[in-house]
MARZATOR-693789 format. One line per 8 residues: their letters; for each residue x, y, z of C-alpha. Coordinates in steps of 0.05 Angstrom, whole numbers, plus 5000, padded with zeros to 4 digits. Example, Ala and Ser with C-alpha at 12.3 -4.5 7.8 and 13.67 -1.06 7.14 Angstrom:
BEGIN
as) 5246:4910:5156 ~ 5273:4979:5143
END
This chain:
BEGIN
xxxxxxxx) 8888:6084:3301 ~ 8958:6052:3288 ~ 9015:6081:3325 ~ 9087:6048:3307 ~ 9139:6062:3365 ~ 9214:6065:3350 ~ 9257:6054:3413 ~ 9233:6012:3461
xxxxxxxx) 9271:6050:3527 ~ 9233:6083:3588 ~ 9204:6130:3540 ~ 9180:6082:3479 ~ 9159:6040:3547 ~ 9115:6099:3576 ~ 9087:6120:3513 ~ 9063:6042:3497
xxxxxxxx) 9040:6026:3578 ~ 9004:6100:3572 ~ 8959:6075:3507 ~ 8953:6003:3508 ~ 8889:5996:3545 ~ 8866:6051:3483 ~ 8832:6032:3425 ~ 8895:6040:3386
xxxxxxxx) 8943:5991:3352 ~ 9011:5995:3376 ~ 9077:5968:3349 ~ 9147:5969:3383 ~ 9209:5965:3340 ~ 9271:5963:3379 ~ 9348:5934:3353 ~ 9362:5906:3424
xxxxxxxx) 9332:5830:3435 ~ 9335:5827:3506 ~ 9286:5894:3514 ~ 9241:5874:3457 ~ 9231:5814:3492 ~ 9229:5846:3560 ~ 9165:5887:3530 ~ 9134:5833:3502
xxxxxxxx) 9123:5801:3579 ~ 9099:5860:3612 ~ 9049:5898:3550 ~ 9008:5871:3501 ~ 9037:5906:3446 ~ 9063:5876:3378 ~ 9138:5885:3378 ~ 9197:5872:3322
xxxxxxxx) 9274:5870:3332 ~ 9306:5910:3284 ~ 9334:5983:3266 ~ 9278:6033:3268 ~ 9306:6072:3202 ~ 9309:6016:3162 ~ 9246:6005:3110 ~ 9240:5936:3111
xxxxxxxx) 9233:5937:3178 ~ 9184:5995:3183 ~ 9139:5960:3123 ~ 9138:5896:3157 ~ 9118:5935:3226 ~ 9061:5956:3185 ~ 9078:6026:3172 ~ 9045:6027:3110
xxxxxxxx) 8976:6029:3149 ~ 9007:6073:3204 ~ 8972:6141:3221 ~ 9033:6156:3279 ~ 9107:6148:3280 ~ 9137:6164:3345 ~ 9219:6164:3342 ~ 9250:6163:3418
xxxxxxxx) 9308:6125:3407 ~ 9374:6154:3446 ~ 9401:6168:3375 ~ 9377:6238:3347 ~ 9400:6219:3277 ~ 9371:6155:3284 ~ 9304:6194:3305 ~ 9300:6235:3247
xxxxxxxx) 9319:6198:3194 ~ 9268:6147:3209 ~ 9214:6205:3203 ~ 9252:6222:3143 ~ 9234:6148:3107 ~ 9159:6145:3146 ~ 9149:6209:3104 ~ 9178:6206:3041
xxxxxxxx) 9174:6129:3033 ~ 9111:6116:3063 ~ 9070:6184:3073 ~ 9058:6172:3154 ~ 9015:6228:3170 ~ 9048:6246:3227 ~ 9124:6238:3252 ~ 9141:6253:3335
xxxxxxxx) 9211:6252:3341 ~ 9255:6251:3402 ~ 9312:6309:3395 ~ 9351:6336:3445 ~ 9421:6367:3419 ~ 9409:6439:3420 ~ 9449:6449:3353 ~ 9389:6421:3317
xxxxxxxx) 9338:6459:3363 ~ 9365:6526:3341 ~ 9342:6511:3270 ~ 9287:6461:3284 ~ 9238:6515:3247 ~ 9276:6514:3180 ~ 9301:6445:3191 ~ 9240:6416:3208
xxxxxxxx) 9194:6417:3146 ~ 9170:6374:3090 ~ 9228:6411:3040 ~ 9283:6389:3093 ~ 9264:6336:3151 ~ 9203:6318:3153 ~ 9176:6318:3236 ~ 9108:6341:3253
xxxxxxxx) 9134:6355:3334 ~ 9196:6354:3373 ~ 9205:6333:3433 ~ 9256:6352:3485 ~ 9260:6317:3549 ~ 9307:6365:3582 ~ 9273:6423:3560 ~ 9211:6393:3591
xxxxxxxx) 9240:6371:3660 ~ 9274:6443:3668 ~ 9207:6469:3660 ~ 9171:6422:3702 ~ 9231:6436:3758 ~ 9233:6503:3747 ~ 9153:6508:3766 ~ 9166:6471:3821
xxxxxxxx) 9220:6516:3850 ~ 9173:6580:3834 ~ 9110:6555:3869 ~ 9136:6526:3949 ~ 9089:6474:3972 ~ 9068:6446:3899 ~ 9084:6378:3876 ~ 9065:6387:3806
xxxxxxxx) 9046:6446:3773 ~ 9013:6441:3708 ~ 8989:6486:3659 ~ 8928:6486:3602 ~ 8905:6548:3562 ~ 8976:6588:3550 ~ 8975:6573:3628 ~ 8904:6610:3645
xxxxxxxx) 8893:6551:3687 ~ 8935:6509:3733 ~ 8927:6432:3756 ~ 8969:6438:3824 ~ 8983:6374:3866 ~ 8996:6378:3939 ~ 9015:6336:3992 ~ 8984:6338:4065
xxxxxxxx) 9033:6308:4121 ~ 8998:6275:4182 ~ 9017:6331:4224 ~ 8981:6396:4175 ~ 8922:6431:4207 ~ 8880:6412:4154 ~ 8876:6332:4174 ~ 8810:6321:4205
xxxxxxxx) 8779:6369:4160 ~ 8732:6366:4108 ~ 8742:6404:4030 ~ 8679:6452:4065 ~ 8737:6477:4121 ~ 8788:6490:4066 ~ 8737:6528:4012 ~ 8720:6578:4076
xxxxxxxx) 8788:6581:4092 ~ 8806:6600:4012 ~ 8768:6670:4032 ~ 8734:6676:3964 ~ 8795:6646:3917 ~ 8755:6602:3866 ~ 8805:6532:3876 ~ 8764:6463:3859
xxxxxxxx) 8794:6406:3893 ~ 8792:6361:3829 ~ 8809:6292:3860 ~ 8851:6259:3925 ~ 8897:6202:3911 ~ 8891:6156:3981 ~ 8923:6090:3997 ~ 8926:6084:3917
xxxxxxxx) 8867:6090:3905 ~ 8831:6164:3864 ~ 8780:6195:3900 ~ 8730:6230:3871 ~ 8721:6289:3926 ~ 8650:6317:3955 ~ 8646:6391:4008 ~ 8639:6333:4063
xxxxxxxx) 8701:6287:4039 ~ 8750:6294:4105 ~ 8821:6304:4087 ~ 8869:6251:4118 ~ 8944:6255:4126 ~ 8986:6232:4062 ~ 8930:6249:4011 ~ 8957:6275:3953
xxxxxxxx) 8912:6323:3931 ~ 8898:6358:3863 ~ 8872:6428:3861 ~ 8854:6467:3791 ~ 8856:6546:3798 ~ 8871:6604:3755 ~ 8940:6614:3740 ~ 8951:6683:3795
xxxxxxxx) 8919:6644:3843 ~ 8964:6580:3847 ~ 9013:6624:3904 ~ 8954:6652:3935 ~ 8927:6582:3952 ~ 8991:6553:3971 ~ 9004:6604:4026 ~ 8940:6596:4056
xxxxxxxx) 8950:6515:4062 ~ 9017:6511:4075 ~ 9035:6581:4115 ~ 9088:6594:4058 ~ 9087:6662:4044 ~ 9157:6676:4019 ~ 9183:6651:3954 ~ 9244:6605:3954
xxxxxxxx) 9318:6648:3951 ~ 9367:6593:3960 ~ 9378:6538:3906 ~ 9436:6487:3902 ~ 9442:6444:3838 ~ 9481:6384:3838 ~ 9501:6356:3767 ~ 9525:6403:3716
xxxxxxxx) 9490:6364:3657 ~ 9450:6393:3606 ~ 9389:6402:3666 ~ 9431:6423:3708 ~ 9450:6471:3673 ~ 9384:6490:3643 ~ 9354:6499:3711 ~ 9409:6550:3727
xxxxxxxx) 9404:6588:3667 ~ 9322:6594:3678 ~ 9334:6616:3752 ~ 9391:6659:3762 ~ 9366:6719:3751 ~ 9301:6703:3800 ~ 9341:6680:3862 ~ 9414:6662:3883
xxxxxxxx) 9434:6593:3849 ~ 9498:6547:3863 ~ 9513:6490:3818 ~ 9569:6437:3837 ~ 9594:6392:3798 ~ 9665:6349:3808 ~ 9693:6356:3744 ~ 9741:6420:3740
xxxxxxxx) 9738:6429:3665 ~ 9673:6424:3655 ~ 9657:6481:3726 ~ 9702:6524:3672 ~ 9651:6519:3624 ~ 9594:6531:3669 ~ 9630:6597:3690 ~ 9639:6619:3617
xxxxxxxx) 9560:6604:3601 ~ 9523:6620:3659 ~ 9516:6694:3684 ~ 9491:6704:3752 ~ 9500:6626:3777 ~ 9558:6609:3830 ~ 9595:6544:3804 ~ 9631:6506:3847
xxxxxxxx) 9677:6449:3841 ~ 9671:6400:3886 ~ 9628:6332:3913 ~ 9559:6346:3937 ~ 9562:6281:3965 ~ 9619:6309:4019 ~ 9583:6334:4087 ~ 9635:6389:4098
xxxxxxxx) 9631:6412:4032 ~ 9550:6414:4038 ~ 9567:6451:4104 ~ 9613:6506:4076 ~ 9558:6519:4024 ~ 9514:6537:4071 ~ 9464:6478:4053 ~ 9433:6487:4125
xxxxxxxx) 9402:6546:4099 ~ 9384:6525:4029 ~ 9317:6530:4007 ~ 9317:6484:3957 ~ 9369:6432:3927 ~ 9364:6400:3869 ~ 9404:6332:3852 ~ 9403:6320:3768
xxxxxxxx) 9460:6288:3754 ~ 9445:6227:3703 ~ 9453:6169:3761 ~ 9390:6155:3807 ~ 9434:6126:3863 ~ 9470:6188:3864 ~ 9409:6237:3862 ~ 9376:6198:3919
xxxxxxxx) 9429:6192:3972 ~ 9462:6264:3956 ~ 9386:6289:3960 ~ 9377:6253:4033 ~ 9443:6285:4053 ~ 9425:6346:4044 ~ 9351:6339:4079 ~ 9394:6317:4128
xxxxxxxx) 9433:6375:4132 ~ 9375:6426:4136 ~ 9352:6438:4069 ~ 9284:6457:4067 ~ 9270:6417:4010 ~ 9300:6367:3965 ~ 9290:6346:3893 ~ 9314:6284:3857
xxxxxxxx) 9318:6262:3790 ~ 9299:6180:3778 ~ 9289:6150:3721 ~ 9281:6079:3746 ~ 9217:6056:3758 ~ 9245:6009:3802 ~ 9258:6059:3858 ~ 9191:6098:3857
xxxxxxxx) 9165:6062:3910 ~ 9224:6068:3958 ~ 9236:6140:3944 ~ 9156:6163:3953 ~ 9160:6155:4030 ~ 9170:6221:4046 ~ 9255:6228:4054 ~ 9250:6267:3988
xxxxxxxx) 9204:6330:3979 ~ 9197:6320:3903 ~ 9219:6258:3856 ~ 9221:6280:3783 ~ 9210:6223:3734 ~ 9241:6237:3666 ~ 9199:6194:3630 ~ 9134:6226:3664
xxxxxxxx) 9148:6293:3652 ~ 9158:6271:3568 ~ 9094:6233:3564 ~ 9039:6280:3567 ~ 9077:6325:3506 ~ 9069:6261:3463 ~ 9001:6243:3490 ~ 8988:6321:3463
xxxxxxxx) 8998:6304:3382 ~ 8958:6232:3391 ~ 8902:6251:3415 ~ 8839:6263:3376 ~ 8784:6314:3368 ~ 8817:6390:3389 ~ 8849:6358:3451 ~ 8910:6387:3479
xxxxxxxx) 8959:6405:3531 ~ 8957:6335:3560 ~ 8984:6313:3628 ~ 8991:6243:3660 ~ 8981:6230:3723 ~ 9001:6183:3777 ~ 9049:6143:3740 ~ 8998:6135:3674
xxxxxxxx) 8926:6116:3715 ~ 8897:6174:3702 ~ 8906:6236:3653 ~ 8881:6312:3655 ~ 8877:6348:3588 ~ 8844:6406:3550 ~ 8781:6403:3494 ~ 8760:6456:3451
xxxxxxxx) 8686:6467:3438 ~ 8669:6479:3378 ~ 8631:6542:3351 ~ 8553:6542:3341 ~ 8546:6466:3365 ~ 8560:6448:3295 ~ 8614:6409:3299 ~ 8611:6376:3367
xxxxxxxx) 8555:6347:3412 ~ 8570:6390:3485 ~ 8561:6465:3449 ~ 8502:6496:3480 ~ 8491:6450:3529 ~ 8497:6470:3602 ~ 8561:6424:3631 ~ 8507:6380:3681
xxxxxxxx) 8468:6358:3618 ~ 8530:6338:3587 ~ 8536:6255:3582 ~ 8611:6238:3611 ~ 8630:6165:3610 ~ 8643:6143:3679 ~ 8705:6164:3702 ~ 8712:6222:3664
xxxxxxxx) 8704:6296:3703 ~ 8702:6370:3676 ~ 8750:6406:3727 ~ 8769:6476:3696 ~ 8738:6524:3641 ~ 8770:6577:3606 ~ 8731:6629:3561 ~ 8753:6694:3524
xxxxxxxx) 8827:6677:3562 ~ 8793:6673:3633 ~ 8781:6624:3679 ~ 8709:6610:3703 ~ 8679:6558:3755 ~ 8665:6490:3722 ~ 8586:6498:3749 ~ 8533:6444:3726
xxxxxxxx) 8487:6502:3707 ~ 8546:6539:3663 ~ 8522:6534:3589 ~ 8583:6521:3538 ~ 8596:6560:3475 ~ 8639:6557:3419 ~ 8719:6559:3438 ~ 8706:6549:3508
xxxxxxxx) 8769:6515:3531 ~ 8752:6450:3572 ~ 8794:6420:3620 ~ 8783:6343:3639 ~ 8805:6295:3689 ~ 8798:6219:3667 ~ 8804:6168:3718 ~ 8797:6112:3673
xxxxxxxx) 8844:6117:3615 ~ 8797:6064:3571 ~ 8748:6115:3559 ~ 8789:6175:3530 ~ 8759:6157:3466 ~ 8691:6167:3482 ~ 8709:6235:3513 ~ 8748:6252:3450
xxxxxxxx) 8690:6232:3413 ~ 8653:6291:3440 ~ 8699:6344:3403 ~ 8694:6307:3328 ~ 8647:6318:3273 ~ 8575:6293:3294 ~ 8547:6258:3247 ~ 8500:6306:3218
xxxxxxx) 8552:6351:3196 ~ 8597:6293:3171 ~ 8536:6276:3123 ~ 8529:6340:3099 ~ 8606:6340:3085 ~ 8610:6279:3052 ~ 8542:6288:3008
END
């Protein structure tokens, strides 16, 4: 596969780190020397300084042999006229464009098309992180909540402090104290390292661990590990952006939501478009102020204004404070490491959060709804089996007779819209809904390989 990537920023950046250890051919094209060549040291990509939307540069990227074109400049324009000239100049068989100003989303579904512009899927960072946030705020003592099958099934990552009754204890303890709720501890992430989890693996403080349940009992599980019983009420949102704002609009009518932001004109606006929301004008960097709003007893606040700096220290402020927990938006890689310590309940990474809905339209083989995980190493995602065993390998099969590469994990089944236990004895039919975790992202070929034609039928195709 050939994948040609225009806009070498964090995203471009993500998307090329997240497949280069793939069997896939990837090519950068970015106008800015200085990142092209800041690329070229860290990934072993091909890469070409230039302007993503014009031909000769996309020919002599290779386009012509292309299968992917995947547009995440900053420039929507930019974005979709190169899928434009892919298309119409070149026939790319699929276009991925980067869009984010909502007067183009309200007609993406006329707009969109092979009369008009020519883009396959659209992506939309913020409309992404407001629903990764928004998750977040609905489901207290989750780190990640992420869905697969219209959201039958949940992936649900947790975090265990040193101090939590369950350190000491092995996943045996926490199945009998689940009192019948079906939750499969998928894997723990310790010291860096993934850990594939047995009934006698003893849970240590700061595992991060990943549980996979049906959708109605995500809550259910929480409460029982982390004695949180009530839903969140409170929410402060500093930044008035277009998250910001997002994140209001999606709450407000679920639980009482301020949103600051210093700029008077633009707290005028947010009064005129949000309904329920309290906006206030002010700094939510100002201890008073924080006081006055009551931030002692916040449930959650939320920091998404467009500067990391910003987010982290107004996020410690208000942990500070008494919030019971704090989100930040970062986009720099460079301060994951100082900002996973623990000061700040949940770090949103902009970039993360995007990946996984590209990752979606390149893979192969009736894969879907795919999520990466811990910062690219690994990646969850969901297979269709296909009907009668005639067009995949795994139909009819029981899942312990099923040959995984190593590194590669069936967590989650859904059938006729339900979820069912991932047993070794289970036998698989036809639209069964598979969900995988893969530790080792050089083998996601071999599982896609699973759900593509076998051979057989491909013969009987061709002849």
């Amino acid at each position: 596969m050939k994948i040609i990537i225009l806009g070498a920023g964090r995203v471009g950046c993500t998307v090329a780190s997240n497949l280069v250890n793939e069997n896939i051919d990837i090519t950068l094209i970015d106008k800015n020397p200085d990142v092209i060549a800041s690329v070229c040291e860290r990934l072993d990509v091909s890469s070409i300084c230039g302007n993503v939307s014009h031909p000769d540069i996309l020919e002599s990227a290779g386009i012509k042999q292309a299968d992917i074109v995947i547009a995440v400049t900053d420039s929507d324009e930019t974005n979709m006229m190169a899928c434009q000239i892919a298309h119409h100049l070149f026939a790319v068989p699929k276009k991925i464009a980067r869009v984010r100003a909502q007067a183009f989303l309200d007609v993406q579904d006329t707009l969109f098309t092979d009369k008009a512009i020519a883009i396959d899927a659209i992506i939309n960072p913020e409309k992404e992180i407001i629903h990764f946030i928004k998750n977040l705020v609905l489901h207290p003592g989750a780190q990640q909540v992420l869905s697969f099958a219209n959201d039958t099934l949940n992936l649900v990552e947790t975090k265990f402090s040193r101090q939590h009754a369950m350190v000491g204890k092995s996943l045996a303890d926490l199945t009998a104290m689940l009192q019948g709720i079906y939750a499969r501890i998928a894997i723990i992430y310790r010291n860096a390292k993934i850990i594939v989890p047995t009934h006698q693996t003893i849970i240590e403080g700061g595992d991060r661990v990943f549980f996979i349940a049906a959708s109605e009992d995500i809550q259910k599980v929480l409460n029982i590990l982390f004695n949180q019983d009530k839903p969140y009420k409170r929410l402060i949102i500093a930044g008035g952006g277009r998250i910001g704002t997002g994140l209001a609009k999606a709450l407000e009518n679920t639980m009482q939501v301020k949103i600051i932001t210093r700029d008077a004109d633009k707290a005028y606006q947010l009064s005129a478009l949000l309904d329920q929301s309290i906006v206030l004008c002010g700094d939510a960097a100002d201890e008073a102020f924080l006081l006055d709003e009551n931030i002692d007893r916040t449930d959650v606040f939320c920091a998404l204004t467009t500067d990391d700096e910003t987010n982290i220290l107004r996020s410690m402020l208000a942990k500070s404070l008494g919030a019971r927990v704090v989100m930040s938006l970062v986009d720099r890689n460079a301060y994951m490491g100082m900002v996973d310590d623990g000061s700040i309940d949940n770090v949103i990474y902009p970039q993360h959060t995007t990946i996984g809905k590209i990752l979606t339209h390149v893979r192969q083989g009736g894969i879907s709804s795919v999520h990466s995980l811990l910062r690219g190493e690994a990646e969850a995602f969901e297979a269709i089996v296909q009907d009668n065993g005639t067009t995949s390998e795994i139909a009819g099969k029981e899942i312990g007779n099923i040959k995984l590469p190593q590194g590669a994990f069936i967590i989650g089944l859904i059938r006729n819209g339900k979820s069912l236990p991932a047993k070794h004895d289970l036998t698989l039919i036809g639209n069964d809904h598979l969900v995988f975790f893969i530790c080792d992202k050089s083998i996601i070929g071999q599982v896609e390989a699973l759900f593509q034609p076998s051979q057989s039928l491909l013969s009987k195709i061709i002849g």
